[in-house]
N, C-alpha and C positions, 0 to 999 in steps of 0.2 A: 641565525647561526650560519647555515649555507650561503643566504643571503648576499655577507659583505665578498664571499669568491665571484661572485656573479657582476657581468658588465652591465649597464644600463639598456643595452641591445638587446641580450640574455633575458634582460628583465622584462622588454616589452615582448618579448617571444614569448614567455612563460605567460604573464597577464593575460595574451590574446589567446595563446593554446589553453588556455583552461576556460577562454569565455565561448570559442571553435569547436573546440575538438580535432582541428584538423592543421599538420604539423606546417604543410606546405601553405596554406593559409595565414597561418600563424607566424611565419619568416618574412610572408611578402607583407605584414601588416609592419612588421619590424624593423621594415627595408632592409633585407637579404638580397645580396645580387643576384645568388641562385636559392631560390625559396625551395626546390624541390629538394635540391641537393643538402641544403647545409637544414630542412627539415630530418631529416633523416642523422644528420651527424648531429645537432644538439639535443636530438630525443635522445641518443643514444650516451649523452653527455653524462655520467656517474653524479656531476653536483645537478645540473639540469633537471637531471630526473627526481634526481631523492626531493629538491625544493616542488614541483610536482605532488612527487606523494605526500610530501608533508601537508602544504599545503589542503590539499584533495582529505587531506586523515583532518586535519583541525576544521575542517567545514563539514565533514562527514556526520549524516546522524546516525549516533550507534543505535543496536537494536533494540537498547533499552530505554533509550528517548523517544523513540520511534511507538513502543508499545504504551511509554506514558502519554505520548501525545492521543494512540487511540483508545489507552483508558480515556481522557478528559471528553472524547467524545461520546463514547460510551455510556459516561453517564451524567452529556451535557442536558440543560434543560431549558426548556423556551422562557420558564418564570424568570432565567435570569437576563433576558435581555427585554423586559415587560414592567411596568410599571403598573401594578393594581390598584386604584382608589375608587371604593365602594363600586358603581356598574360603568366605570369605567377603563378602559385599558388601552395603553398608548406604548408603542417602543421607547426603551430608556439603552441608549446606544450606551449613555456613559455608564450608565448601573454597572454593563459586561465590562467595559472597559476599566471601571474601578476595582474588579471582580476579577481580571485580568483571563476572562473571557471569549472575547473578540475572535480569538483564533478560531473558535468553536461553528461561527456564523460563516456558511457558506455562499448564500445571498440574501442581501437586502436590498430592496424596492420601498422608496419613500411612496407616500400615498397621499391623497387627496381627504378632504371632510366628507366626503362618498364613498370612498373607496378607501380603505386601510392600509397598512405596512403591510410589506409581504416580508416575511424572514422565516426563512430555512438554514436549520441548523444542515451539521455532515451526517448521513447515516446513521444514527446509532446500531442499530441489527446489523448490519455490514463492517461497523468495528468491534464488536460483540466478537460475528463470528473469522475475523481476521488473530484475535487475540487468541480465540478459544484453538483455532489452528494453532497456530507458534507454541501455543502448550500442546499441543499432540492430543488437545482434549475433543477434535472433530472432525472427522476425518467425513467431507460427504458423502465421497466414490463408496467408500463402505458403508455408509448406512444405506444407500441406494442397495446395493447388492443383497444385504440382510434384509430387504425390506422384499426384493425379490426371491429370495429363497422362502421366506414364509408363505408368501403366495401363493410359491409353487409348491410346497408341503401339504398346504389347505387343499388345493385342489389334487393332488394325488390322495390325500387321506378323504377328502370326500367322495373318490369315487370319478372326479371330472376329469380326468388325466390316469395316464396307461403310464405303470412305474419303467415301460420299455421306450414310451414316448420322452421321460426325463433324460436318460439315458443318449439314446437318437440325438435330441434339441438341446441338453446341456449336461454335455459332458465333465465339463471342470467344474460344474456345481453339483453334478448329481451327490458324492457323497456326504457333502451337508446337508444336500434337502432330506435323504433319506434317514440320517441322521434326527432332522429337525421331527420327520415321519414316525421315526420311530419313538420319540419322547408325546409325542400327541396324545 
C-alpha cells in the first residue's frame, strides 16, 4: 500500500535498515551522498517509517505464537524424532518432519555404527516455566522469599533465633515471619 509512494532508493534504504539497524548505514548501502544526513531525514519520513513498522508488525511474532511455539516444546518428545523396531532404535529425521516437528530439535549430530545420533531437543522445564510466568502462575523471587520466611519462623518458634534478632536482620520480613510464628 505505502509501497507504490516509495522510490526504489527509499526501497533499498528501508531493506538494508531493517537487515542494520542502523540509519547511516543503511543510506551509505543505498548510496546517499550524505548517509548521515539524509539517515536522519528518511527515518523521520511519515511513509518511510509507517513502511518500517508495517513491515517490523507482519514479521513480528505475537505473544501468542510465541507461547504456542513454547507449548510445542513443552510437550515435545524425543519418540518423535526416533524410530523403534523391536531392540532397535535409530533417528527418523523425516518421522519429525512429517510430524512437522523439526522446529522442536535443537541439535543433531549424525553418528557412527559405534557411536549413535546425538539429538537434543529445546528445554522442556525452561518452556514450562517461561509459560507458567506469562500466566502469572510463578513468580520465583517469591517463592524464594516464602521459602525464606518459613525458615526463619521454624527457627524462631524452635527456640534457635531471639524474636529481637528477627527484628535487628529482617526488618521488612519480620511481620510475616511473626505472623507465619504465630499460626505454628
Amino acid at each position: 500500500m505505502m509501497a507504490r509512494k516509495l522510490t526504489n532508493k527509499q526501497r533499498i534504504f528501508i531493506d538494508e535498515y531493517l537487515k542494520c539497524w542502523n540509519g547511516t548505514e543503511a543510506a551509505r548501502r543505498a548510496k546517499y551522498k550524505s548517509p548521515q544526513v539524509e539517515a536522519s531525514r528518511l527515518l523521520s519520513n511519515a511513509i518511510i517509517s509507517g513502511e518500517i513498522k508495517q513491515r517490523l508488525d507482519e514479521s513480528a511474532m505475537s505473544a501468542e505464537e510465541a507461547l504456542k511455539h513454547l507449548a510445542d516444546i513443552a510437550r515435545g518428545n524425543l519418540g518423535d524424532f526416533l524410530t523403534i523396531d523391536h531392540n532397535y532404535i535409530a533417528p527418523d529425521l523425516e518421522k519429525a518432519k512429517e510430524q512437522g516437528k523439526l522446529h522442536l530439535l535443537k541439535k543433531y549430530k549424525a553418528g557412527s555404527k559405534i557411536h549413535g545420533a546425538e539429538i537434543e531437543l529445546y528445554d522442556r522445564q525452561k518452556a514450562l516455566d517461561t509459560i507458567l510466568k506469562a500466566h502469572g502462575k510463578f513468580n520465583h523471587k517469591q517463592e524464594i522469599v516464602i521459602t525464606i520466611v518459613d525458615k526463619i519462623a521454624t527457627l524462631v518458634t524452635s527456640g534457635q533465633i531471639e524474636e529481637s534478632d528477627v527484628k535487628e536482620r529482617w526488618p521488612t520480613l519480620a511481620d510475616e515471619i511473626f505472623a507465619k510464628v504465630a499460626n505454628a
